[in-house]
N, C-alpha and C positions, 0 to 999 in steps of 0.2 A: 504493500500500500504506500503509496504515496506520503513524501513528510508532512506536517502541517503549515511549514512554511509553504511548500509547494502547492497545497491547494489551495491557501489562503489569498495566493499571487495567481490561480486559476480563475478564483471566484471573482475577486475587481476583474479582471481581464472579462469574463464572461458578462458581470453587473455593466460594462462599460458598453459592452457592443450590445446588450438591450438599450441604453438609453440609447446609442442610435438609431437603431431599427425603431424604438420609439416612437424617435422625433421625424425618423422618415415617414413614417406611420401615417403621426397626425399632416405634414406637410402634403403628402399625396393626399389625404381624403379634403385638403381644404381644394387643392386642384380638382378632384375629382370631382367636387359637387358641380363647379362649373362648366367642366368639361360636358358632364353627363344632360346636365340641363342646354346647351350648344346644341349635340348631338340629337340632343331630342325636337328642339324646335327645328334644326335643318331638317331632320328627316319630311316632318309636315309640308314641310316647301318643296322637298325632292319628290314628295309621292303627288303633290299639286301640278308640278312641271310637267310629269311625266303623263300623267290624263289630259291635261292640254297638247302635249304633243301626239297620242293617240287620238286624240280626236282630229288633229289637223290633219293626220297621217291619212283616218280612216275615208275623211271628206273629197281629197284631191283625189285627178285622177293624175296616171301616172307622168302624163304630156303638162299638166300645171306644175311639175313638179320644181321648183327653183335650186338653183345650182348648189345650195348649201345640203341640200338632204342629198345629196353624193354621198353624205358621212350616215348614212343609212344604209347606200347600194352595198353589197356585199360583191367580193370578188374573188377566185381563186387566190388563196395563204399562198404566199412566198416566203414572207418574212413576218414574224410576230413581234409586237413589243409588249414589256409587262412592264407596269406598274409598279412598280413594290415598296407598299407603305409600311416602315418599324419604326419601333423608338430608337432615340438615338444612346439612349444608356441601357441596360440590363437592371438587375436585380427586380426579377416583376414578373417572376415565376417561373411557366410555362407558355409564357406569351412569347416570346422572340424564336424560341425555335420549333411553337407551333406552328404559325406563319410563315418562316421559313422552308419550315417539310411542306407544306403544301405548295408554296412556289416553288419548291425543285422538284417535286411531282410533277409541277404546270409544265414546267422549262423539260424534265426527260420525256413527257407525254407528247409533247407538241410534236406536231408532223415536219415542221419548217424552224429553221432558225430563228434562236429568240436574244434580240438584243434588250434589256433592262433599264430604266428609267427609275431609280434608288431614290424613296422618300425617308432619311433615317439613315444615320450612320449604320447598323447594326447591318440595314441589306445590304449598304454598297460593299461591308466588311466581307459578308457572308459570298456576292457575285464575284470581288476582286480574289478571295479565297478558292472559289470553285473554279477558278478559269473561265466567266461565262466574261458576255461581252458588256459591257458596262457604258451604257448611250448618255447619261448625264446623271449628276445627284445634285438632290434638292436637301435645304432643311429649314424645318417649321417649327414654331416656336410653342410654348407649353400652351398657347393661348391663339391658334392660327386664325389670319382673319383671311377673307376672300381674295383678298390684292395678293396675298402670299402663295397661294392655287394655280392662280392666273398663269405664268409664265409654265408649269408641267402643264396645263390644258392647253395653250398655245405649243408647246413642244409636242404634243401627243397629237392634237390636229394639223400639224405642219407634213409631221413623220405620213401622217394618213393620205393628207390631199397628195403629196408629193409620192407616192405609193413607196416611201421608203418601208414602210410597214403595212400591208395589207389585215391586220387585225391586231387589236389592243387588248389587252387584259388587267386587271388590274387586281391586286393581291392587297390584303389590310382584313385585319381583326373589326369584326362585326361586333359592338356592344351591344348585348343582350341582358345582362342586369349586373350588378356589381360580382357578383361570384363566376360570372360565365359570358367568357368571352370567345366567339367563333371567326377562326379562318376562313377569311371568302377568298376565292380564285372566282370571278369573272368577267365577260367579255363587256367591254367599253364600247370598242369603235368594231366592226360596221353593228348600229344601234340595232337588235336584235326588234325587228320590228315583230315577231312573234310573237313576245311576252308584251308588246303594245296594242296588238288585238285581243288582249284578256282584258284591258282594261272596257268596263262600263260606259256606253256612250255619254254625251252628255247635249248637251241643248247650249252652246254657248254663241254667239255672233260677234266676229271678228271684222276687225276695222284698222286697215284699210280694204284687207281680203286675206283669204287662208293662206298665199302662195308667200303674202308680204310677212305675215307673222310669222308662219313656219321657217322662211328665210332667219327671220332673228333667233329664233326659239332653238333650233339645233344647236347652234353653240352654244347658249348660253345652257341648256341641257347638259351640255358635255362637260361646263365649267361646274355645275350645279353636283352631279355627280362626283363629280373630283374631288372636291370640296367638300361634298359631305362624307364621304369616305376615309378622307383626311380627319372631320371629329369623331367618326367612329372609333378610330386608330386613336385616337389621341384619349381618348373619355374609356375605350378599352386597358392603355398602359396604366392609366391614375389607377385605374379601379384594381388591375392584377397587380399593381405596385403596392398599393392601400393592404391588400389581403396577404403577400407575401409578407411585408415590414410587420403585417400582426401576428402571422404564424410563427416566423422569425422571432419575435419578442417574447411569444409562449412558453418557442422554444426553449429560449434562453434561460426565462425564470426558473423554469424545469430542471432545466441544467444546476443551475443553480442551486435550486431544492437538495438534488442527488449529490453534488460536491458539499453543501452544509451539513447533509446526512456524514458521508465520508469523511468530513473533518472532526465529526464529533464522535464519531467511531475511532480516530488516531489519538484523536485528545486523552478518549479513557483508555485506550491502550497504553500510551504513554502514561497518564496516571498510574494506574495500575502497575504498571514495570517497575516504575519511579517509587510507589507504596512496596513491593514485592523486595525493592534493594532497600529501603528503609530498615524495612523487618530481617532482613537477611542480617543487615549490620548488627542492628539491636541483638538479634541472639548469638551472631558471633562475637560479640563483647562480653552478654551476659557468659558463653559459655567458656 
């Protein structure tokens, strides 16, 4: 066993990185409230966009169609780009390299060569690591706002019109509630007009005509997407950071517990020895 210097020098060491994990703790769940509250009003705007653009879609005929819903046409895959939204630090579970496994799923599945578009240190780590090809990296701030999106949606609609990329993908941790956060792999660009005829018709009159709205509305659809994808990501790391910094902290008290058990098991050992050679003296004097 262990001396009781030594565990006494275990137990601060151990007390110390709880109050970190602590105070990481409380820091991510104050990020995380606003994160999660972002994520949730964008999503209502994402799923508003996207029934207005099925309904513009459903209306035209295919000759009204304006040069911008190109980024609808689908075309024979030559070349794929993916997306790939992480955080830019760790410590926040099983979030970075669940995300991960599924983009290198995407990247060995695909039929055609896949060049990457790194939101987050952690992915461009993970592409520059695997030998994949690495098209640009971004990074977004704990608190991203729409101006910050802008230039990967302008970089991912360039790659498209210019067919440097015939299909887009885009990878990022879907928030689903604070304990459970899911890996999404999917398609971006050409806009999967299939899942736009599930959407519900609607009765809405457009002004100055469906051809002129649909013109604006595709991009800014493609920016809308990005962008909320982007607080998904972001509202998913607070929350696996918030829950790992509390396990961590458990852990530690725990720890804890079992070394103050340990030391007070060496203590009366040592007593005892200490009492054992007391009486050994006393009678070899009396005798």
């Amino acid at each position: 066993m262990p001396s009781t210097r030594e565990l006494r020098r275990r137990i601060r060491s151990v007390k110390n990185i709880s109050k970190v994990t602590n105070a990481m703790q409380f820091i991510a769940a104050s990020k995380m409230r606003r994160a999660q509250q972002a994520a949730s009003e964008g999503r209502a705007y994402a799923e508003k966009i996207e029934d207005v653009l099925a309904d513009l879609v459903r209306g035209l005929d295919p000759e009204d169609l304006p040069p911008e819903a190109a980024l609808l046409a689908g075309r024979p895959v030559r070349k794929t780009l993916l997306v790939l939204i992480t955080p830019d630090r760790g410590l926040c579970g099983g979030l970075v390299s669940n995300i991960l496994r599924v983009a290198g799923q995407a990247i060995q599945e695909s039929q055609s060569p896949v060049a990457t578009v790194s939101v987050g240190r952690k992915g461009e780590t993970f592409i520059v690591r695997t030998g994949g090809e690495l098209k640009a990296a971004f990074r977004i701030s704990d608190r991203p706002q729409f101006a910050e999106t802008t230039p990967i949606t302008r970089l991912v609609v360039e790659e498209f019109r210019a067919q440097g990329a015939d299909r887009v993908l885009i990878a990022y941790s879907d928030f689903v509630n604070t304990a459970v956060q899911r890996p999404v792999v999917r398609q971006l660009l050409p806009v999967q007009q299939g899942d736009l005829q599930d959407i519900t018709p609607a009765d809405y009159i457009y002004e100055p005509g469906p051809g002129a709205v649909l013109e604006r509305l595709v991009p800014r659809y493609i920016e809308t997407e990005v962008y909320h994808a982007v607080l998904e990501a972001v509202a998913s790391e607070h929350s696996a950071r918030m829950v790992a910094m509390q396990k961590a902290t458990d852990a530690s008290d725990e720890f804890v517990m079992d070394l103050t058990l340990d030391l007070n098991k060496a203590r009366q050992e040592q007593i005892t020895s200490e009492l054992l050679d007391i009486v050994g003296g006393v009678n070899a004097v009396q005798a």
